[in-house]
N, CA and C of each residue as an Amber inpcrd file, in Angstrom:
protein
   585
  26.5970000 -11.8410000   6.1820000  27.5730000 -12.7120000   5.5680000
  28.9150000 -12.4260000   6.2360000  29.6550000 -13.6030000   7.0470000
  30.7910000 -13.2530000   7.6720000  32.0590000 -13.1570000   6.7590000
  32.8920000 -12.4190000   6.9230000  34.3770000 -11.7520000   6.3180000
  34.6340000 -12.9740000   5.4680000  34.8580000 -13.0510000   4.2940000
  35.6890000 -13.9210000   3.6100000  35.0240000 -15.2520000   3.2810000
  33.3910000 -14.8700000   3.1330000  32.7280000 -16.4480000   2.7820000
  32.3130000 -16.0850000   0.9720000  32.2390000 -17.1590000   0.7090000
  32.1560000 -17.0790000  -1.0280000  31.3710000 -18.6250000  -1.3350000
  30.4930000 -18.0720000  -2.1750000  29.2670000 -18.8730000  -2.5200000
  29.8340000 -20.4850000  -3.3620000  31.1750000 -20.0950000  -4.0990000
  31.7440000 -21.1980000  -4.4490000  31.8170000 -21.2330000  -5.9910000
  30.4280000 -20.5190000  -6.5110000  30.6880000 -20.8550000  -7.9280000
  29.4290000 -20.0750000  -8.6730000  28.5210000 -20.6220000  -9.5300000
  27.5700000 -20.2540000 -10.4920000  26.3570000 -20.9690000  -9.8700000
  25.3000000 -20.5910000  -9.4360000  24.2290000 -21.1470000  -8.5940000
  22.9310000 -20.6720000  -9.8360000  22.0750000 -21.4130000 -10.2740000
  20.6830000 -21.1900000 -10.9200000  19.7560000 -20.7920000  -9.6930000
  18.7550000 -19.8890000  -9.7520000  17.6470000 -19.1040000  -8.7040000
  16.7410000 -19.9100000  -9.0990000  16.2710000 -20.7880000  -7.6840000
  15.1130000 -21.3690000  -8.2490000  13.8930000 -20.6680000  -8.2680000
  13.8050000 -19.4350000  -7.4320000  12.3380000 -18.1240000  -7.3010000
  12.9180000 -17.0070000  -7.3040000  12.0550000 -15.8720000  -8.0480000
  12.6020000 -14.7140000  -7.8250000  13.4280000 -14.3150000  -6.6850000
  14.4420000 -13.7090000  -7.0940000  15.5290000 -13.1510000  -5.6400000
  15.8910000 -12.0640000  -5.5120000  15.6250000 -11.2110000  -4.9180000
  15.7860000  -9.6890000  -4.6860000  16.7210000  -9.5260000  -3.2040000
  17.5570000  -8.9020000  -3.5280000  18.2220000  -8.3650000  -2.5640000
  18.9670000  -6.8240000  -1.9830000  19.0440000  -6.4170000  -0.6620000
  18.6820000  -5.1940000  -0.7700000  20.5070000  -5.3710000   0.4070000
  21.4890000  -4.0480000  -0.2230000  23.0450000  -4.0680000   0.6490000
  22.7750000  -3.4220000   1.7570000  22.3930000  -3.5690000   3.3320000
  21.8840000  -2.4250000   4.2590000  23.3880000  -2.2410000   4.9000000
  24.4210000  -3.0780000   4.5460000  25.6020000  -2.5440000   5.3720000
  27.0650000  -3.5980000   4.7440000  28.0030000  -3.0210000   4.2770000
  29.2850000  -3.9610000   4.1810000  29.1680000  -3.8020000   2.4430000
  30.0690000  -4.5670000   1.9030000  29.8510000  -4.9120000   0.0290000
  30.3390000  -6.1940000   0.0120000  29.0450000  -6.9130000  -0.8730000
  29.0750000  -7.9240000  -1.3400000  29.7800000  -7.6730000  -2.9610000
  30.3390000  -9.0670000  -3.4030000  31.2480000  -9.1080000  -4.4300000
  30.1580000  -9.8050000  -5.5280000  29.5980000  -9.7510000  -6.2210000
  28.6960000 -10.4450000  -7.2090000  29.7450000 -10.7980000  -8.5540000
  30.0930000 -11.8110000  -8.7500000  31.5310000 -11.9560000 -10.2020000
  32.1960000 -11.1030000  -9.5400000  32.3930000 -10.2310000 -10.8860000
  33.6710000  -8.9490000 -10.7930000  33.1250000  -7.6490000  -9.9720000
  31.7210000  -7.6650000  -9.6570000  31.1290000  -6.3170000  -9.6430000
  30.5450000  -5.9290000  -8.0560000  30.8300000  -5.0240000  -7.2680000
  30.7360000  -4.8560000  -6.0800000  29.5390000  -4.1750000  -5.6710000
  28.8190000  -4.8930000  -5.0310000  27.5190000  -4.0350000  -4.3000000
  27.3570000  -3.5970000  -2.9390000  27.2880000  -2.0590000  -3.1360000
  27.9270000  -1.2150000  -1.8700000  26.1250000  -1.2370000  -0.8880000
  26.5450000  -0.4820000  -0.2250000  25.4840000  -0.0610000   0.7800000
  23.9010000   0.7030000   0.3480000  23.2710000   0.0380000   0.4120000
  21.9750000   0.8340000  -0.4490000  21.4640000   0.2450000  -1.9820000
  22.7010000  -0.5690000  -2.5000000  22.3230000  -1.4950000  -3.2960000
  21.4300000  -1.9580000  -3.5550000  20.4660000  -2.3900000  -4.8460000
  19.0000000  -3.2110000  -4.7260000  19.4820000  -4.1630000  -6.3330000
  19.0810000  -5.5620000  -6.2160000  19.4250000  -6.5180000  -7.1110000
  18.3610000  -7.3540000  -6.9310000  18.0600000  -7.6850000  -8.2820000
  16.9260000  -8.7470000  -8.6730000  17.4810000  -9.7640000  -9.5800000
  16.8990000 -11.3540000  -9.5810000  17.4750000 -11.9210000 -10.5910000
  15.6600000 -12.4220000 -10.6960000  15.4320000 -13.0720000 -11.6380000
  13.8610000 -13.2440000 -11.8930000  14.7130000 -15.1970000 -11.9560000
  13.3270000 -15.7290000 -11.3420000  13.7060000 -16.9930000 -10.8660000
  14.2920000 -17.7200000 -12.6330000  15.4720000 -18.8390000 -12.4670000
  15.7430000 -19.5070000 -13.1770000  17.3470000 -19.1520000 -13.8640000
  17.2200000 -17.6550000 -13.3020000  18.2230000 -16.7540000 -13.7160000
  19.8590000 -17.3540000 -13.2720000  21.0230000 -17.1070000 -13.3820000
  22.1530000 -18.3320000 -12.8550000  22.8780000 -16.9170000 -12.7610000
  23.2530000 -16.8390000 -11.1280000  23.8070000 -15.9130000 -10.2080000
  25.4840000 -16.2880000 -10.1340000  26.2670000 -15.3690000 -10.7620000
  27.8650000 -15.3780000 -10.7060000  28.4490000 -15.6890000  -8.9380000
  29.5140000 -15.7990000  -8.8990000  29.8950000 -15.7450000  -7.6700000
  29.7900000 -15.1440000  -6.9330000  29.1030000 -15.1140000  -5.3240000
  28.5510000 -14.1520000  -4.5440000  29.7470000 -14.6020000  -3.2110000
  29.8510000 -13.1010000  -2.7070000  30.8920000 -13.4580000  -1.2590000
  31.1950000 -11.7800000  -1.1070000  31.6980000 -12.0650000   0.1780000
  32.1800000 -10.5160000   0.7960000  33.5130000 -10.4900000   1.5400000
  34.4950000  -9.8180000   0.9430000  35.7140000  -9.7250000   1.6090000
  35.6500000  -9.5110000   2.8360000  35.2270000  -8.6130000   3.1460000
  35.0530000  -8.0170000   4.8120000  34.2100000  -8.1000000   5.5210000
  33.0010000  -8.4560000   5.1390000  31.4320000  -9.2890000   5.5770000
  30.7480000  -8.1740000   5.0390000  29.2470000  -8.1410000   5.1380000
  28.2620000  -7.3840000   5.0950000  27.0760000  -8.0430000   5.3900000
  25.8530000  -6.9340000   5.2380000  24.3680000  -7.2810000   5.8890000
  23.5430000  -7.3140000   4.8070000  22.6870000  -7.9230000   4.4910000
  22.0350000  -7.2220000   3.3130000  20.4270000  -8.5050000   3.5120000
  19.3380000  -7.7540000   2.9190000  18.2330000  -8.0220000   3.0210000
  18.0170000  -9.4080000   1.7050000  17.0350000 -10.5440000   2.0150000
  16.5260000 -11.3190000   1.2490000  15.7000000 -11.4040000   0.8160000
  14.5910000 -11.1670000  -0.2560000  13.5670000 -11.1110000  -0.3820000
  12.9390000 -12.0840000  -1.6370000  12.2510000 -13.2800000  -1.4320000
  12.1870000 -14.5370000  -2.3940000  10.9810000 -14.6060000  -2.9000000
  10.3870000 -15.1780000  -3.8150000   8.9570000 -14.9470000  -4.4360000
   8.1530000 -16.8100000  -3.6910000   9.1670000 -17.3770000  -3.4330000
   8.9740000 -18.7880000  -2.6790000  10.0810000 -19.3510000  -2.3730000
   9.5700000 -20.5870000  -1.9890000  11.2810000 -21.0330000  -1.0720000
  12.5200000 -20.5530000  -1.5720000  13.5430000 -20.3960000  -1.2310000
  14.4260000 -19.8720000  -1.4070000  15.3350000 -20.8070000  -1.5900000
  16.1920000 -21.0790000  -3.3570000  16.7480000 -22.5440000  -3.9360000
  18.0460000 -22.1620000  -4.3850000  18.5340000 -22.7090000  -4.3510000
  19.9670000 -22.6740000  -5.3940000  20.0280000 -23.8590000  -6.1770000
  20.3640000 -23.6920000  -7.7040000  20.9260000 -25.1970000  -8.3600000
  22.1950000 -24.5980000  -8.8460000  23.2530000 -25.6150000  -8.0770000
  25.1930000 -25.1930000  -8.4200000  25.0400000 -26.1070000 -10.4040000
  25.5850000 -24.6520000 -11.0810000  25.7870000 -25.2490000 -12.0550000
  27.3400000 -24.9000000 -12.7490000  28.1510000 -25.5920000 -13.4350000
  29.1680000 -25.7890000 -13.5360000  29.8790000 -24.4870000 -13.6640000
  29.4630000 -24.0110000 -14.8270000  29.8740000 -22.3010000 -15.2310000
  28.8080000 -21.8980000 -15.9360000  28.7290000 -20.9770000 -15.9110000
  27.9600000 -19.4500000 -16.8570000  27.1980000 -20.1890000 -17.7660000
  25.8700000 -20.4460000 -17.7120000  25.5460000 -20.8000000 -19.0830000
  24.1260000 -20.1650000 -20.0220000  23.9800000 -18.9180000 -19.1230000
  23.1310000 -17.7400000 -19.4750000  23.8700000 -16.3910000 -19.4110000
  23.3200000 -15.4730000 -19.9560000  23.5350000 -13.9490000 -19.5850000
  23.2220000 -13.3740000 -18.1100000  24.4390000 -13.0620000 -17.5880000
  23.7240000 -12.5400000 -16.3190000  22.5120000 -11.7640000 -16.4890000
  21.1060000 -11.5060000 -16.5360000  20.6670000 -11.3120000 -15.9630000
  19.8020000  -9.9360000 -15.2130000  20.8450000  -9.8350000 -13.9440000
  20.3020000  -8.9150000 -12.6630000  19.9430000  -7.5420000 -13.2530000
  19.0780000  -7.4530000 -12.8330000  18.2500000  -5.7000000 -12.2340000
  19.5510000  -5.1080000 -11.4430000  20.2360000  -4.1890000 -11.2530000
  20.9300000  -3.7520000 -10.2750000  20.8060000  -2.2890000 -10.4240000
  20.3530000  -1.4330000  -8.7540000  20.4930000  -0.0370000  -9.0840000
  21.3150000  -0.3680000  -7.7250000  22.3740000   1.1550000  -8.0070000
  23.3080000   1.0240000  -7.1040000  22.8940000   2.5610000  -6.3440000
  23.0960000   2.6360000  -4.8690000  22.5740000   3.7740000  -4.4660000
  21.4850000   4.0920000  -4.4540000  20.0530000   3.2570000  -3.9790000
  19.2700000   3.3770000  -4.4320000  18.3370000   4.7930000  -3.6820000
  18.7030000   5.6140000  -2.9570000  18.2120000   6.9460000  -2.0310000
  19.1290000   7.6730000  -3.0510000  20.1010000   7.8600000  -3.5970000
  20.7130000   9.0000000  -4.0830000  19.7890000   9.2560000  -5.5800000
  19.8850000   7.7800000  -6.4380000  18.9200000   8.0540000  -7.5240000
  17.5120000   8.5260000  -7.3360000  17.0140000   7.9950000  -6.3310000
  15.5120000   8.2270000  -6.1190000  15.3040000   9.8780000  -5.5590000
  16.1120000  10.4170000  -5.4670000  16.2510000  12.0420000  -4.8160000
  16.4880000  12.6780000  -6.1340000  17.7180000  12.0970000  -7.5240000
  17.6910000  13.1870000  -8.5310000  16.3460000  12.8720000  -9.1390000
  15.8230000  11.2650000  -9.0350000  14.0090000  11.0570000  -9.6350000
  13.1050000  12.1860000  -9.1690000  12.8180000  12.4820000  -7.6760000
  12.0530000  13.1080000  -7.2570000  12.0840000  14.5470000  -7.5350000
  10.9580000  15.2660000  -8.1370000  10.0880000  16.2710000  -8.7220000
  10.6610000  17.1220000  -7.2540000  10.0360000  17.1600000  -6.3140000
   9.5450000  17.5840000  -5.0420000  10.0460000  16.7570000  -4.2050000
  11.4800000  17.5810000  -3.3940000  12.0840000  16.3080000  -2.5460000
  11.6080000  17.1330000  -0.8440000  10.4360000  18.1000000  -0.9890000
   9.7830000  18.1670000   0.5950000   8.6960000  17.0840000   0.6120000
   8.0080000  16.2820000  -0.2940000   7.2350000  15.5090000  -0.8600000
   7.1170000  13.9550000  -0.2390000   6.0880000  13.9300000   0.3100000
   6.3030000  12.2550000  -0.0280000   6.7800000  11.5560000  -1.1850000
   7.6470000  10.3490000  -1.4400000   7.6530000  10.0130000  -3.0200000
   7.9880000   8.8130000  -3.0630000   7.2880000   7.8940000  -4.1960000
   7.9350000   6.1670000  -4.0830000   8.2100000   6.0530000  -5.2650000
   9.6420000   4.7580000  -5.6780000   9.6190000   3.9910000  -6.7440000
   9.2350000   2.9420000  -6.6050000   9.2410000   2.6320000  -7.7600000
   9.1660000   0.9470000  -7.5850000  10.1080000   0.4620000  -8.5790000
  10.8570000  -0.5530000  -7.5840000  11.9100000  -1.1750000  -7.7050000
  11.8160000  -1.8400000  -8.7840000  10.2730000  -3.2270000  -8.3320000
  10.0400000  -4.3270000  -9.1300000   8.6860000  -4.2760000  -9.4130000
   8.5390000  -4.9760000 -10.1110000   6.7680000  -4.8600000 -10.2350000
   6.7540000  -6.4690000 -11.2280000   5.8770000  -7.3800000 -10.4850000
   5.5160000  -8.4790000 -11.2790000   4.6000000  -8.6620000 -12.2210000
   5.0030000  -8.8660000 -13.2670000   3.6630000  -8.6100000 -14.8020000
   2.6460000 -10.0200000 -14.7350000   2.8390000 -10.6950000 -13.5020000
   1.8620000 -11.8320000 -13.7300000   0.9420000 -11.2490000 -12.1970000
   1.5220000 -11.6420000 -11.4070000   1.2500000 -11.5290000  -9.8180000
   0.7660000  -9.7350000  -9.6200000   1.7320000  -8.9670000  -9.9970000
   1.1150000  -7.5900000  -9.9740000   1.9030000  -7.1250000  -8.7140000
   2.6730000  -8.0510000  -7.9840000   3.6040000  -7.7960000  -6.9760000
   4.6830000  -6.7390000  -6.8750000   4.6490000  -6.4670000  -5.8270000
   5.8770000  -5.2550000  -6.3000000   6.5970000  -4.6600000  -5.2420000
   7.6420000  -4.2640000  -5.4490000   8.8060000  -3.7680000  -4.2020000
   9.3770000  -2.1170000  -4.4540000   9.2250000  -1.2760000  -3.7090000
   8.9940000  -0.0520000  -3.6080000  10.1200000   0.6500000  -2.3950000
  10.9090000   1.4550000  -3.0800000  11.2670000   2.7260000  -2.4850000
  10.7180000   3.8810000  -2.3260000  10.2640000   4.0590000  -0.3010000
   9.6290000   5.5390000  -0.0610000  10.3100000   6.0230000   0.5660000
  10.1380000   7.6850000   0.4710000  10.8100000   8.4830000   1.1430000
   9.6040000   9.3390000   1.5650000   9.7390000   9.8980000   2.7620000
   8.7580000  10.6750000   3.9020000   9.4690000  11.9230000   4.3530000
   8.9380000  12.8220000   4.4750000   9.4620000  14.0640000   4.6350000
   9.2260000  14.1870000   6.4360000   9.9190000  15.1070000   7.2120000
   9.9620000  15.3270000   8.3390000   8.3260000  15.4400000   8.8050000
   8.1400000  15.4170000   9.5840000   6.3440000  15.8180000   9.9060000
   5.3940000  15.4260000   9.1620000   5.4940000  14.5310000   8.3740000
   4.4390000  13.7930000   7.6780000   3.7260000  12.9090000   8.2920000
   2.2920000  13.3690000   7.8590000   0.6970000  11.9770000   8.3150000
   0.0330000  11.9210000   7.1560000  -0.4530000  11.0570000   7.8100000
  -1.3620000  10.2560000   6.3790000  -2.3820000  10.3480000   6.9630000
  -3.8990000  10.5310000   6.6660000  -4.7490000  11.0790000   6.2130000
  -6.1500000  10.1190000   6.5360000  -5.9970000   9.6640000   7.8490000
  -6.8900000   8.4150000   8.0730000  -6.0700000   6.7080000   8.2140000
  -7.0910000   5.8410000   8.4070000  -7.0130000   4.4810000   8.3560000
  -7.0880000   3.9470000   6.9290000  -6.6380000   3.0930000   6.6480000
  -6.6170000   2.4430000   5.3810000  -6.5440000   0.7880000   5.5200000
  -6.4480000   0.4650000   4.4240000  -6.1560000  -1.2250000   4.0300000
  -6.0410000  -1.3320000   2.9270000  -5.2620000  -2.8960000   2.5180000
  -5.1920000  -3.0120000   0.6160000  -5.3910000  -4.4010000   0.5660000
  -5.8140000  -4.5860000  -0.6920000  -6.0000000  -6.0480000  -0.7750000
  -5.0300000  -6.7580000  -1.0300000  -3.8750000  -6.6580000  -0.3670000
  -2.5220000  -7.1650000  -0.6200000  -2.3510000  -7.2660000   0.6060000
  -0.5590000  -8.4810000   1.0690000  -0.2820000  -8.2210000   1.8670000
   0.8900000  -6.8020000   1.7500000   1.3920000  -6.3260000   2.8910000
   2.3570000  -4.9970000   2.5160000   3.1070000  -5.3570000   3.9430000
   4.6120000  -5.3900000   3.5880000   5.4390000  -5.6690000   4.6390000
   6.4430000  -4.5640000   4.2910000   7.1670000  -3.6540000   5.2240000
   8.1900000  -2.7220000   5.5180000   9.3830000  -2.4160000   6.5250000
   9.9750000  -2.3810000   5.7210000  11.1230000  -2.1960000   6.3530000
  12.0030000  -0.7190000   6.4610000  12.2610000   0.0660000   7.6980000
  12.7390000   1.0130000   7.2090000  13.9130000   0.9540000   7.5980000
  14.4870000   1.9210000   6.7670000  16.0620000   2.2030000   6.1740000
  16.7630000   3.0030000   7.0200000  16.2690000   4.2770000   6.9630000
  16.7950000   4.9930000   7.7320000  15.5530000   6.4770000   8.6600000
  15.8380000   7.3220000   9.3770000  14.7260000   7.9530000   9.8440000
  13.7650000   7.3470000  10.8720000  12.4900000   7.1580000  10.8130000
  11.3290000   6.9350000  11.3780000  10.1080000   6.9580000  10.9400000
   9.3590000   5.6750000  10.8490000   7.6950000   5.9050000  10.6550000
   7.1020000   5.0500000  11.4080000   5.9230000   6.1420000  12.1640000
   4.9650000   5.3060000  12.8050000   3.4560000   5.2940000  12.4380000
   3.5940000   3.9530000  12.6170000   2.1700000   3.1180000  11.9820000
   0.5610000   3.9650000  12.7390000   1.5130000   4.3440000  13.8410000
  -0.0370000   4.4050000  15.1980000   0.5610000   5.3160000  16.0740000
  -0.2630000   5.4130000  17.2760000   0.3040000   6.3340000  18.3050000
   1.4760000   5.7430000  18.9970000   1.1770000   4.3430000  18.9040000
   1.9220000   3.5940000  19.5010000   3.2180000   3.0650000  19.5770000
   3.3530000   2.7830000  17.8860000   4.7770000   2.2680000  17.7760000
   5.5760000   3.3640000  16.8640000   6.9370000   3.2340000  16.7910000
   7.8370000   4.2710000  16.1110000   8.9220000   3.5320000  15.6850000
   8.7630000   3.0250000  14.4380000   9.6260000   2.4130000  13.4620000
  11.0180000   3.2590000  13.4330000  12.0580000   2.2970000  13.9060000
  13.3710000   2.8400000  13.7490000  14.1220000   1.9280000  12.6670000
  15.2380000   2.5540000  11.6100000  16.3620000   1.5950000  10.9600000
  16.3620000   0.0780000  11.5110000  15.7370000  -0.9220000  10.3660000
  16.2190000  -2.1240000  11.0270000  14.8430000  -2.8130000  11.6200000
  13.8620000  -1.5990000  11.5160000  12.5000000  -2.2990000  12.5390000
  11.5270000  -2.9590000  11.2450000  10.8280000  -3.7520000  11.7420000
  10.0530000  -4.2790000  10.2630000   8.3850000  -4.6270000  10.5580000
   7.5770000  -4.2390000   9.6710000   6.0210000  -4.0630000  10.0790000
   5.2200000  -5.0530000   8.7020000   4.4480000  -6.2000000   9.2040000
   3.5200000  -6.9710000   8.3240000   2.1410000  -6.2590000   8.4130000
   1.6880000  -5.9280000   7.2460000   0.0560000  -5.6300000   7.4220000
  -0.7150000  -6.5450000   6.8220000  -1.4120000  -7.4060000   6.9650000
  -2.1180000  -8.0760000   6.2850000  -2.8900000  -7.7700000   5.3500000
  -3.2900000  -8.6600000   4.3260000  -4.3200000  -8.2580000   3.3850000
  -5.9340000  -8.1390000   4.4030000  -6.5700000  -6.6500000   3.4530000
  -7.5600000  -6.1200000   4.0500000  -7.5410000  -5.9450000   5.4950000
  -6.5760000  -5.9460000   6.3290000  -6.2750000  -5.7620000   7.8170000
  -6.2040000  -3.8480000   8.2350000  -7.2110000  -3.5360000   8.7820000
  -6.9270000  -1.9490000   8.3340000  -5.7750000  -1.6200000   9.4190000
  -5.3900000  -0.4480000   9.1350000  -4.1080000  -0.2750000   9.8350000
  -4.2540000   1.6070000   9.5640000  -2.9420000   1.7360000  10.1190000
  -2.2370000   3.3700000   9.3690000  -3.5640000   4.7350000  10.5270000
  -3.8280000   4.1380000  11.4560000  -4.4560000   5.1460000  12.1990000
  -4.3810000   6.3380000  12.3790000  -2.9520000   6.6170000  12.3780000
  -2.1540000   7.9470000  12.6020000  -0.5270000   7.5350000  12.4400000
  -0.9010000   7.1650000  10.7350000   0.1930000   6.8390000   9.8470000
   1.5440000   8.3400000  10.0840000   2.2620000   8.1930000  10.4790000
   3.3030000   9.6560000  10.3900000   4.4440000   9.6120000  10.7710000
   5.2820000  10.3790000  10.3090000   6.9660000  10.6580000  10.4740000
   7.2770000  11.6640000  11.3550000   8.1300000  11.7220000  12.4940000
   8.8290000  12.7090000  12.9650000   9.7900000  13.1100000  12.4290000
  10.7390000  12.5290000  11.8900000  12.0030000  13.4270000  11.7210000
  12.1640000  12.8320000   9.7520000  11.1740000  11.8220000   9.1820000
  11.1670000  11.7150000   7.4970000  11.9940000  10.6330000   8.0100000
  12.0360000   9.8780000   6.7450000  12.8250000   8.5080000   6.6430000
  12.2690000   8.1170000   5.4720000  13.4480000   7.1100000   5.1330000
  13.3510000   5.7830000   3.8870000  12.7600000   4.6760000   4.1070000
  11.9130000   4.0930000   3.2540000  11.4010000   2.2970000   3.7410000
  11.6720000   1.8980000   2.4700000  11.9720000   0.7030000   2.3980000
  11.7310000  -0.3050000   1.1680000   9.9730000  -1.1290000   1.5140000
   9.0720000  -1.1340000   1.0360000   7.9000000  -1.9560000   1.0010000
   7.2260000  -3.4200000   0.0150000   7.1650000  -4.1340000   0.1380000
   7.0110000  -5.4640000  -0.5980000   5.4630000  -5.4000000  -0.3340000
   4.7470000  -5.6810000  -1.4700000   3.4590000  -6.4910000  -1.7960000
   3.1340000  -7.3800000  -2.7080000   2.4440000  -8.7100000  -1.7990000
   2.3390000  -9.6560000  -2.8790000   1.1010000  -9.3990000  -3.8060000
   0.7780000  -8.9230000  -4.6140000   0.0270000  -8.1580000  -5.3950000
  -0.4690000  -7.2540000  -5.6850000  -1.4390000  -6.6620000  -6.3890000
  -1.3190000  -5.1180000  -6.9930000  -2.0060000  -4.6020000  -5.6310000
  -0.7870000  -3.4070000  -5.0070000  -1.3560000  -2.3440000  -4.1220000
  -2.2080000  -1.6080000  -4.3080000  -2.9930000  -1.1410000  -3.8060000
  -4.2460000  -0.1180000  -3.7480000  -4.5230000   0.3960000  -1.7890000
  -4.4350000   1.6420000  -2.5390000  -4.6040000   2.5110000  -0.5110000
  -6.4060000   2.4840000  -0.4620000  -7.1630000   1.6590000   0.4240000
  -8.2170000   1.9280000   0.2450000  -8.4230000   2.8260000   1.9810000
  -9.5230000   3.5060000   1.3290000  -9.5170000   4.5530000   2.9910000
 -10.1850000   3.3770000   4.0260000 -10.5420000   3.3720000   5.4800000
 -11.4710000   2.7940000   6.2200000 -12.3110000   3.7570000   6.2990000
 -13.7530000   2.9870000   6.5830000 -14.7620000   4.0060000   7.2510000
 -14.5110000   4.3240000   8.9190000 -14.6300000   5.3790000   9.4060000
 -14.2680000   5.4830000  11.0130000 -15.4260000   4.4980000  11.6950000
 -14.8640000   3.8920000  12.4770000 -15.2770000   2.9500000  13.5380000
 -16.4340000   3.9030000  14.1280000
């Protein structure tokens, strides 16, 4: 969002809208969402004025097309899910911060969908090939994870796995990192049998 743009007014969500601050602060009404930010409005919901004084970056994440309806003023309760900082809370959450560990952000009570904060410790693998009957898309935050021998997920890099598509060969972290992960329905790690 470039320096000084503003949404204009009170917009209705026509599909769930989740959004994640990866850089800059957005202005939501009165209330500022810094870097690391995570906000949900559940579709139908009517979103206050959105804009950024100085610009910022921040992630979109929609349950279907992605709608706005401009409605005059306020004519619901805002609404939003908002955790602010979402790596600082998830570190006083975590039991065991040498640990692998995830939240979950969102979780859909119809769909079973759900959006997840992980954190990976330095030198971490995972334990074989897998698949889920979901799709699972990731994005990481900060650090490194690689899927395979092959590739090495940096800040900013983003990985689709398909439903039942096995993957995670030599799932592992060099130096630990953060991902945010989206699935459109209920996750499950199923192992593969070796080829």
């Amino acid at each position: 969002m470039p320096a000084g743009w503003d949404s204009g007014g009170y917009h209705r969500i026509v599909s769930r809208l989740q959004m994640y601050v990866l850089a800059g602060t957005l202005q939501l009404g009165n209330r500022n969402l810094d870097h690391n930010t995570y906000l949900n409005y559940s579709n139908a919901s009517v979103m206050p004025r959105l804009g950024s004084e100085h610009g910022a970056e921040f992630l979109i994440v929609c349950d279907g097309p992605p709608g706005f309806e401009t409605v005059g003023k306020e004519s619901s309760p805002d609404d939003a899910i908002i955790i602010d900082d979402v790596p600082r809370k998830f570190q006083q959450r975590q039991e065991n911060p040498e640990a692998m560990g995830g939240w979950t952000l969102c979780e859909d009570p119809q769909s079973g969908a759900t959006t997840r904060f992980l954190k990976v410790p330095p030198s971490w693998n995972s334990p074989g090939a897998e698949y889920h009957p979901c799709q699972e898309e990731i994005l990481c935050l900060s650090g490194d994870i690689a899927p395979d021998d092959t590739r090495l997920l940096k800040p900013g890099w983003f990985l689709w796995n398909p439903a039942y598509g096995v993957h995670g060969f030599n799932l592992h972290s060099v130096a630990g990192g953060t991902v945010l992960e989206w699935h459109d329905g209920p996750w499950e790690k199923l192992a593969s049998p070796a080829p």
